[in-house]
C-alpha positions, 0 to 999 in steps of 0.5 A, spaced: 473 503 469 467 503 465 469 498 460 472 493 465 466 493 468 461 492 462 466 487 459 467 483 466 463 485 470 463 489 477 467 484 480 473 485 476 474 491 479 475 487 487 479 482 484 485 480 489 481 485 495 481 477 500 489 477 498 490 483 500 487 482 507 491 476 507 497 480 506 496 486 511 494 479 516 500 476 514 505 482 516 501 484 522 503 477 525 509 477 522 511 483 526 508 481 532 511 474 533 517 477 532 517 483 536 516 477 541 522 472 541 526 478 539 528 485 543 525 489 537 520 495 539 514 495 536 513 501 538 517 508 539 517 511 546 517 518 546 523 519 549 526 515 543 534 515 541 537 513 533 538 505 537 531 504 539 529 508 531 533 503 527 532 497 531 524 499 530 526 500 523 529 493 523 524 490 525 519 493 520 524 490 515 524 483 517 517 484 516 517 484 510 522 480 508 517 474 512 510 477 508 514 479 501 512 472 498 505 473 499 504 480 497 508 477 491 502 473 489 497 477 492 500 483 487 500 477 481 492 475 483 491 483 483 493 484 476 491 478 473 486 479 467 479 476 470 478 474 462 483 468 463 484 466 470 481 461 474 476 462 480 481 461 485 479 461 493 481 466 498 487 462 501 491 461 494 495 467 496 499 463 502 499 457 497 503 461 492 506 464 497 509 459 499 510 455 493 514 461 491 519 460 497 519 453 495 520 453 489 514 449 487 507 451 484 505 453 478 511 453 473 514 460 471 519 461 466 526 463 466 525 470 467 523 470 474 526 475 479 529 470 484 527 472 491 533 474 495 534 479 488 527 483 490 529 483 498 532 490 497 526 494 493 522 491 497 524 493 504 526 499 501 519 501 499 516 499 505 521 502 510 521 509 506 513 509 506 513 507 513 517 513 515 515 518 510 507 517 512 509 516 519 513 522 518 507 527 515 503 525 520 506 527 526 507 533 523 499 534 521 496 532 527 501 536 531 498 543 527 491 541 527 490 539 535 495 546 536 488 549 532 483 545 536 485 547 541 487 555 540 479 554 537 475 551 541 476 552 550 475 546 554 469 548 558 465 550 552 465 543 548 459 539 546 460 531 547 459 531 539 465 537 538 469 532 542 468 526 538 470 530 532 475 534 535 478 527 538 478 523 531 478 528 525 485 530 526 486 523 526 483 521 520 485 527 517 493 526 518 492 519 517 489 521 509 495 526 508 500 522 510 498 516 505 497 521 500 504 523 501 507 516 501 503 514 495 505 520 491 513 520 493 514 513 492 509 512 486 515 511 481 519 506 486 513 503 486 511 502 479 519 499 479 518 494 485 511 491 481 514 490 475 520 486 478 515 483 482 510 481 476 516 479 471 516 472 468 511 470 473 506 469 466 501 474 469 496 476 463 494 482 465 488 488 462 490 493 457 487 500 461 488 504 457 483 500 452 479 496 457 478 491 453 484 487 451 489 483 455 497 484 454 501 478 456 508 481 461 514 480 457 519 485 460 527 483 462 529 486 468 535 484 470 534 487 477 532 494 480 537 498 477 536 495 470 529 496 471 529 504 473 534 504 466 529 501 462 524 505 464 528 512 463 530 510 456 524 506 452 519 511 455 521 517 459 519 520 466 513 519 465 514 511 465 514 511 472 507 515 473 503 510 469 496 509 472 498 515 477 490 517 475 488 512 479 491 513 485 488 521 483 481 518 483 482 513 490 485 520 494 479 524 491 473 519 494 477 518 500 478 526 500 469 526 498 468 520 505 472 525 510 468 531 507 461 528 508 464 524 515 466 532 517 458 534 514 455 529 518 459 530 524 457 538 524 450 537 522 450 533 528 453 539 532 449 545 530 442 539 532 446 538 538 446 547 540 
């Protein structure tokens, strides 16, 4: 990270953070406008039954099915070497996310991964990730308002106590669960970048020197070829690379709900 940001400076580190919002729009749009014009549910109702959980599980896939080009190019756009790419605008992630689709755009070379091959590993990621998070989050919000409310009596509650017994569970159970996901499916997820990437003439940045850029010249087949290859030419730890950073984004995340905790706390004891 110091050596990016001495020779590309501080913005090398945000590269693709508009694509990445596009993206996250894209898939909420998506859902919502097929969730509409289908009998879908967006939502699990409490009383839920293994129908409404595999259509609702459905639906997660159709979206992304529909946002899996864009979060393509958002991926390509993200990982591209700011030394050799051009400055490109905030909606050239729909652009080449619907060149991809129709096959138009910049050329790429033989070894592209068609799309409907990157349907599968897409949409496992995605629906596993969604279930897992979802998953840990019940169960941490659950034992943590089980505390709160064994700790503290109703009637003895300040405004402020409130607000953080309220929301802190919530953040709380919302970091564990992206925790969790992330670290379950990071080598799914090393697979699913790397067939995305693939034959789409992406330079990217050496991380391990900094300074240096490699050009993309793997030849996966698909998802099984790939998780084979991987096993073989560099071991288990081949799908944990880069896994350090992930390590250093939940410990600035942990760092963020810890001062929010001090803050809102500080702001109790002023309060008494």
């Amino acid at each position: 990270m110091y050596s990016f940001n001495k020779t590309q400076g501080p913005r090398a580190l945000w590269k693709g953070m508009g694509s990445t919002f596009i993206v996250q729009g894209v898939t909420l749009g998506a859902e919502g406008i097929i969730s509409e014009f289908t009998p879908l549910p967006r939502e699990v109702s409490h009383k839920w039954n293994p129908k409404q959980i595999g259509e609702h599980l459905l639906l997660k896939s159709l979206t992304y099915i529909v946002a899996m080009p864009f979060y393509s190019a958002s991926l390509i756009e993200t990982v591209q070497s700011e030394i050799i790419r051009d400055n490109t605008g905030i909606l050239e992630c729909v652009k080449e996310g619907i060149g991809r689709v129709i096959g138009l755009g910049v050329p790429h070379s033989k070894r592209l991964l068609p799309l409907l091959s990157l349907i599968f590993p897409t949409v496992l990621h995605g629906v596993l990730h969604y279930i897992i998070s979802s998953i840990i989050q019940k169960i941490v919000l659950l034992i943590l308002k089980r505390k709160t409310y064994h700790g503290h009596p109703a009637e003895s509650t300040s405004p402020v106590q409130s607000m953080l017994d309220a929301y802190f569970p919530e953040l709380i159970a919302n970091f564990a669960a992206s925790l969790c996901s992330d670290v379950i499916l990071y080598p799914l997820e090393t697979v699913l970048h790397r067939l995305h990437i693939q034959g789409t003439r992406t330079i990217i940045d050496n991380t391990d020197l900094g300074y240096e850029v490699l050009p993309i010249n793997t030849q996966y087949e698909g998802m099984r070829d790939c998780i084979n290859t991987i096993k073989q030419e560099e071991g288990m730890l081949g799908f944990y690379k880069g896994f350090g950073a992930v390590i250093i984004q939940y410990t600035l995340h942990a760092a963020v709900l810890q001062i929010t905790k001090i803050i809102y706390s500080t702001l109790l004891q002023n309060s008494v």
